[in-house]
C-alpha positions in Angstrom: 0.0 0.0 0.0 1.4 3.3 -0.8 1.4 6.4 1.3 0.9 10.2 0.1 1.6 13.0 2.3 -1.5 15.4 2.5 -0.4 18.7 1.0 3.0 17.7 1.9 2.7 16.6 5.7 0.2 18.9 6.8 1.1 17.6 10.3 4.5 18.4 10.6 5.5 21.0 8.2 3.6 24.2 6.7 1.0 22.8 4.4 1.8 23.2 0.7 4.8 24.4 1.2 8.6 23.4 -0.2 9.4 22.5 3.4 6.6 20.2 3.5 7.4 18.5 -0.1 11.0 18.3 0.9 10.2 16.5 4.3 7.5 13.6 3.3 10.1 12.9 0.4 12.7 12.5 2.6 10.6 10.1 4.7 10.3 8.0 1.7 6.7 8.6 0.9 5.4 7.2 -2.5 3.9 10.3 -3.6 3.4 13.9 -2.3 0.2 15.4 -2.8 -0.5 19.3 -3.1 -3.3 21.8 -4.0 -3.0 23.9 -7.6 -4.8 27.2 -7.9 -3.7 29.6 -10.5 -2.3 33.3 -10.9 -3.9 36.8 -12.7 -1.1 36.0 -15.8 -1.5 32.2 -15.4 1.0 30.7 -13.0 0.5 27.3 -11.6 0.9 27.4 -7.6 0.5 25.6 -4.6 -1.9 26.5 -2.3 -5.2 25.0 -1.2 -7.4 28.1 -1.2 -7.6 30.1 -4.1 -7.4 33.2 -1.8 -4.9 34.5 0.4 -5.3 34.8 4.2 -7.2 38.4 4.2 -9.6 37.1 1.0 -7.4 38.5 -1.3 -8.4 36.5 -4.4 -4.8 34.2 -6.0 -6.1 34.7 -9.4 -6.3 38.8 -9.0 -2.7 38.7 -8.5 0.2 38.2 -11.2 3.1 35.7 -10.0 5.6 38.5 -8.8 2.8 40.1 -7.1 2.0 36.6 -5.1 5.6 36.3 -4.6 5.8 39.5 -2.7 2.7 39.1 -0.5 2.8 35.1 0.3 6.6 34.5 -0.4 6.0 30.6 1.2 3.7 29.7 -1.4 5.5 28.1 -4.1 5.2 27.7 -7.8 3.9 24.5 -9.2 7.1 24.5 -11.4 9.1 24.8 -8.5 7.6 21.9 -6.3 8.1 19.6 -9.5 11.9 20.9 -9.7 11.6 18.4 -6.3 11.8 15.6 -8.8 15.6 14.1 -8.8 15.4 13.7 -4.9 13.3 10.7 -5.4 11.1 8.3 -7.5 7.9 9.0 -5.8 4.8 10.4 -7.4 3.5 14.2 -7.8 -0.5 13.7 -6.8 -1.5 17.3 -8.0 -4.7 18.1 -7.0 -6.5 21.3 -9.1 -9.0 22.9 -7.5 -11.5 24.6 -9.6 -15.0 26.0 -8.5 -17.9 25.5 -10.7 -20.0 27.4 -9.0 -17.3 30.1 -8.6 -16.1 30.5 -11.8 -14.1 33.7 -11.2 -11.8 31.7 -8.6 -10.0 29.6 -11.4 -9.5 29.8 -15.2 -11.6 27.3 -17.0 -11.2 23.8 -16.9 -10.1 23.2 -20.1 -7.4 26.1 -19.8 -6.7 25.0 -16.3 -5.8 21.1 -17.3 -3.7 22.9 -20.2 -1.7 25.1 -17.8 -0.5 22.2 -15.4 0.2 20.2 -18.7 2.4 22.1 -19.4 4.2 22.5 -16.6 4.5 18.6 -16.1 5.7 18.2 -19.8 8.0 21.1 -18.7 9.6 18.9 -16.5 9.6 15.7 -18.7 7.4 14.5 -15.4 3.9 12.5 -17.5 5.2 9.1 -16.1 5.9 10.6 -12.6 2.5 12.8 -12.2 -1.3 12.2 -11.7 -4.4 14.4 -11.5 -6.9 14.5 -9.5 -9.9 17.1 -8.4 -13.7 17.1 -7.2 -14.4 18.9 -10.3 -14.6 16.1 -13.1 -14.2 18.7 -16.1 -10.8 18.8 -15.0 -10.5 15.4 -15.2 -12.0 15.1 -18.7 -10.1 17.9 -20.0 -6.5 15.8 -19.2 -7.9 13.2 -20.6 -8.4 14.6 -23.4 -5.2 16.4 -23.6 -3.2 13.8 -22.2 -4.8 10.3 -21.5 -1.5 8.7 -20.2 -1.5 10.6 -17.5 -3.6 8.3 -14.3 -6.3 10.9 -13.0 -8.5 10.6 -9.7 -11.6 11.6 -8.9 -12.5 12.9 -5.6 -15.8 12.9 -3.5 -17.1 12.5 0.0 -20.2 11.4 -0.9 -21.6 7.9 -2.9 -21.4 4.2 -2.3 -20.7 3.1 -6.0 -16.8 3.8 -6.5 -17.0 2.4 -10.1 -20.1 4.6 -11.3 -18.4 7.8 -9.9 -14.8 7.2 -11.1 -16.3 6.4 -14.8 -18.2 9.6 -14.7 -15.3 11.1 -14.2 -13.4 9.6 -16.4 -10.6 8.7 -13.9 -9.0 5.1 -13.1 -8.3 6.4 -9.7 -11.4 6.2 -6.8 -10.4 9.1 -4.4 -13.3 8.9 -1.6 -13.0 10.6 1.8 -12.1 7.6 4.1 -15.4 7.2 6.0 -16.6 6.0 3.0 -14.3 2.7 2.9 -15.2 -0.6 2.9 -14.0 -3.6 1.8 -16.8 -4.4 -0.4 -16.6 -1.4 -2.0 -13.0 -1.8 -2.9 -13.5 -4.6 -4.0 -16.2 -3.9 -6.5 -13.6 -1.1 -7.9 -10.4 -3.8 -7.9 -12.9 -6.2 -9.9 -13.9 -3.3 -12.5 -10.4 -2.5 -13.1 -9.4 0.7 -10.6 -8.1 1.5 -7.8 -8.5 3.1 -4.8 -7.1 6.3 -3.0 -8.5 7.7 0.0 -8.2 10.7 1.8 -7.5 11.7 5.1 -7.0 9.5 7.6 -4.6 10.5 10.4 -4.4 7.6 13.1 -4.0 3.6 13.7 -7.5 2.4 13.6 -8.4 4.4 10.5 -5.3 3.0 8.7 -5.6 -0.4 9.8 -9.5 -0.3 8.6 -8.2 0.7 5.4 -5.3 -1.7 4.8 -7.7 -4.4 5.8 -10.2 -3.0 3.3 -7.5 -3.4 0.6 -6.7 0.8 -0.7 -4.1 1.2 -3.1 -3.1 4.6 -1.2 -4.1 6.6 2.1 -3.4 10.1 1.9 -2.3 11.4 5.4 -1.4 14.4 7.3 1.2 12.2 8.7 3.2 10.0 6.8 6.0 9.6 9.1 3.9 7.7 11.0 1.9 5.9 8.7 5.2 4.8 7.0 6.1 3.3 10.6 2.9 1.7 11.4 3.3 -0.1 7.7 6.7 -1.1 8.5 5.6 -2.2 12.1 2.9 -4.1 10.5 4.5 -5.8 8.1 7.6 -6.8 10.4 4.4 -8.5 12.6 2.9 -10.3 9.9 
């Protein structure tokens, strides 16, 4: 089972931020997982809200403008230049509003713009997408089909009807909605499963007995432990 650190390790280290990156990939973490809103001239960057503390909106601001005002956020080109410290995998997550359309560029622009940052970095075979809103998700795969894409929800029971909506071979459900059935069902039509976010020993052993693919955690030094302490049991 593989183990993503939540917006880096949310738990240990400034979320979203190069210190976080540079920490769960130094654990040894299988993928690092981050947030992607976008600038006024069209910058990728990391940052789960697409505002600033204060409410000052991401996209009203041009990349050396964001730079001056939130100096810890980083680019998405620069969290990818993370790449030769390891083999793990970039989970980029965009976040795009479609009831708040002014908060993100279009979907379809959006998909194109972190694209091209990934191809920037030669990075399709180390990358995946994933977001709650599935024109995202259809947009990559229309631009770029290769490249494994998840689709996120919190709500729903069928794993396999949502992800094929979306158009994703990655079932990313908040981890309450877990069970082993349920994986099952997905393993048996041909995805897997990711879930999100599950921060403590009961949760993580629910889930490794439920058979996940990935658990995305706040804390991956610890999950990575409680694997190896498993497995050394077993």
């Amino acid at each position: 089972m593989r183990v993503h650190g939540h917006r880096g390790a949310r738990g240990a280290r400034p979320e979203n931020t190069l210190a976080a990156f540079e920490y769960a990939i130094g654990l040894g973490a299988d993928g690092i997982e981050m947030d992607i809103a976008a600038t006024r001239d069209r910058v990728p960057v990391v940052s789960h809200d697409p505002w600033l503390a204060g409410g000052v909106p991401i996209g009203s601001l041009a990349w050396r403008e964001l730079r001056q005002r939130a100096p810890a956020v980083p680019s998405l080109a620069e969290v990818l230049a993370l790449a030769p410290r390891g083999r793990f995998l970039f989970n980029i997550e965009v976040k795009s509003f479609p009831e708040h359309p002014d908060l993100a560029p279009p979907p379809d622009a959006f998909a194109a713009l972190v694209l091209e940052e990934i191809d920037r970095c030669g990075l399709r075979g180390r990358s995946m997408v994933q977001s709650f809103d599935f024109r995202i998700l259809h947009a990559m795969e229309r631009l770029a089909p290769e490249i494994p894409r998840g689709a996120l929800f919190e709500n729903g029971e069928d794993f396999t009807t949502i992800a094929r909506a979306a158009r994703a071979g990655i079932a990313v459900p908040e981890f309450h909605l877990v069970t082993a059935g349920r994986v099952r069902a997905a393993h048996d039509a041909g995805l897997e499963v990711y879930t999100w976010t599950p921060n403590h020993a009961e949760a993580w052993r629910a889930l490794m007995d439920a058979g996940v693919d990935a658990i995305i955690t706040d804390d991956p030094a610890s999950l990575l432990n409680y694997i190896r302490a498993t497995n050394e049991h077993e």
